[in-house]
Every structure is written in structure tokens, then in C-alpha cells.
C-alpha positions in Angstrom: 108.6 98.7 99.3 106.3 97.9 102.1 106.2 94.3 103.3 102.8 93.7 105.2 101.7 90.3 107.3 98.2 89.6 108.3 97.1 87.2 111.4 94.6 86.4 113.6 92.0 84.7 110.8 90.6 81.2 111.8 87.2 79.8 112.3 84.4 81.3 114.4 80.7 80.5 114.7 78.1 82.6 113.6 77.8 85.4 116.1 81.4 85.4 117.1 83.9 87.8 116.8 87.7 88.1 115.8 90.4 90.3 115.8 93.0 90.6 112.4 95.8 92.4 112.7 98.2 93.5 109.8 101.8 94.3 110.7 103.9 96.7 107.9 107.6 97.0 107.8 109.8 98.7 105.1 109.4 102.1 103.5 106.3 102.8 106.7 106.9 106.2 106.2 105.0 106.1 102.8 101.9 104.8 103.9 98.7 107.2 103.0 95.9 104.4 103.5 95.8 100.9 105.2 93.0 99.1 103.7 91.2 95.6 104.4 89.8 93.7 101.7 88.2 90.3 101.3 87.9 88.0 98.4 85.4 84.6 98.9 86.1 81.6 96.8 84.5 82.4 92.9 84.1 86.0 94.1 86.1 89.2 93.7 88.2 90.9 95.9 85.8 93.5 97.6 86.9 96.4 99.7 86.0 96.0 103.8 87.5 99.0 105.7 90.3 101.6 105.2 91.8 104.0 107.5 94.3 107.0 107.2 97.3 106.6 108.6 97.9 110.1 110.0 94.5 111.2 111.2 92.9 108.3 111.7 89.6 108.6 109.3 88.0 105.6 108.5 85.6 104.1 105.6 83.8 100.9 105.9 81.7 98.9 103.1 78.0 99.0 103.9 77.9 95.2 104.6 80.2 95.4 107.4 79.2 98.6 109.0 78.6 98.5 112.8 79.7 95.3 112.7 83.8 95.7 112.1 85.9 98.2 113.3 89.6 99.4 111.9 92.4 100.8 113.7 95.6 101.6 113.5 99.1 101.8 116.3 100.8 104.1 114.3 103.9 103.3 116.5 103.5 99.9 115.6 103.2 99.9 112.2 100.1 97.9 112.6 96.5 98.0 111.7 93.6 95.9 113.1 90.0 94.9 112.1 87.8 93.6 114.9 84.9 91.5 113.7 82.3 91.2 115.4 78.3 89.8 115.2 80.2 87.5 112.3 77.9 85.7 109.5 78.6 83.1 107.4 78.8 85.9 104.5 81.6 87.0 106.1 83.8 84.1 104.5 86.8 85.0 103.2 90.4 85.1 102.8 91.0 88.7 104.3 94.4 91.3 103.2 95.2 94.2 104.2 96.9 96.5 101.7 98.8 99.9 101.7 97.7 103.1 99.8 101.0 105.0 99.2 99.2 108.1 97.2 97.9 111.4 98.6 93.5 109.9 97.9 92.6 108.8 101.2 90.0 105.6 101.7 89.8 104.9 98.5 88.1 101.5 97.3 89.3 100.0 94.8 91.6 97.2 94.2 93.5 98.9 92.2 94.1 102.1 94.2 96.4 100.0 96.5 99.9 99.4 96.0 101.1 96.7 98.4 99.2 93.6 99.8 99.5 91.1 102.7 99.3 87.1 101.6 95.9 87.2 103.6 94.3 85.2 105.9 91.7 83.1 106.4 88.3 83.4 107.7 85.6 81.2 107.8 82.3 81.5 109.6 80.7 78.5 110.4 76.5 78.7 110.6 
């Protein structure tokens, strides 16, 4: 099992930026693929960014490209996805999950075997 806790959501004006952070704890040592996804009310849950755990590759949905970034403190158990140049589209509730199989950056919900109880994010216009 692998127990993940997202922070950092909140409210932000159009323009702004923030900073989510996903902390894992438990069996770390079988994570492939942290991924963020995002799910706005009536909507499906939509894949955002995912990165590889050992090397570091990255995959980012095309609505959110060169505006987010994902990283990862291996050390740390930890992921993070900086937001920035924020739109009101961008509302969400935001979770990170945890890929244990060999794919890498894969997209869909279903690929991903553990999830965060997400956060919130709401960009105000």
C-alpha cells in the first residue's frame, strides 16, 4: 500500500500561481509513476502531469503545458506541481496518484493504483 496526502490547493486569481505538493508514505519503494490529475464539478477526472520516479521524465496534458511544472524529491517521498499563469479553467479538486507498474506516464485513470483525497483549487476570474 501507498498512502499519499496532497496540499497546498486554495484560491488564487486569474494570473496567479500555486504550488501542490503530494507527500507518499508506505510501500515508496514501488512507485513507477507519480501522476496529477484534476476532476471539475460535472466533469471527469482528466490527467494533468506525470513524472517517473527514477529518472525524472515528465508528461503534461496539452492544456497545461508551459504553464505547470512536475517534480519530484525522491528523498522525500514527495512530488510537486507548480501552477502558474492560472485560469479560471483550471478549477478543480487536484490528486495526485501512484503508478506501481513498469508503463511510465501513462494517462489514464485507470492506469493508477493509489490516490490522494485531493485538494482544492479554485481560480477566481
Amino acid at each position: 500500500q501507498v498512502q499519499l496526502v496532497e496540499s497546498g490547493g486554495g484560491l488564487v486569481q486569474a494570473g496567479g500561481s500555486l504550488r501542490l505538493s503530494c507527500a507518499a508514505s508506505g510501500r515508496t519503494f514501488s512507485i513507477n509513476t507519480m501522476g496529477w490529475f484534476r476532476q471539475a464539478p460535472g466533469k471527469e477526472r482528466v490527467f494533468v502531469a506525470a513524472i517517473t520516479w527514477s529518472g525524472g521524465s515528465t508528461a503534461y496534458a496539452d492544456s497545461v503545458k508551459d504553464r505547470f511544472t512536475i517534480s519530484r524529491v525522491t528523498a522525500e517521498n514527495t512530488v510537486f506541481l507548480q501552477m502558474n499563469s492560472l485560469k479560471p479553467e483550471d478549477t478543480a479538486v487536484y490528486y495526485c496518484a501512484v503508478d506501481i507498474t513498469r508503463f511510465p506516464l501513462r494517462r489514464r485513470v485507470r492506469d493508477y493504483n493509489y490516490w490522494g483525497q485531493g485538494t482544492q483549487v479554485t481560480v477566481s476570474s
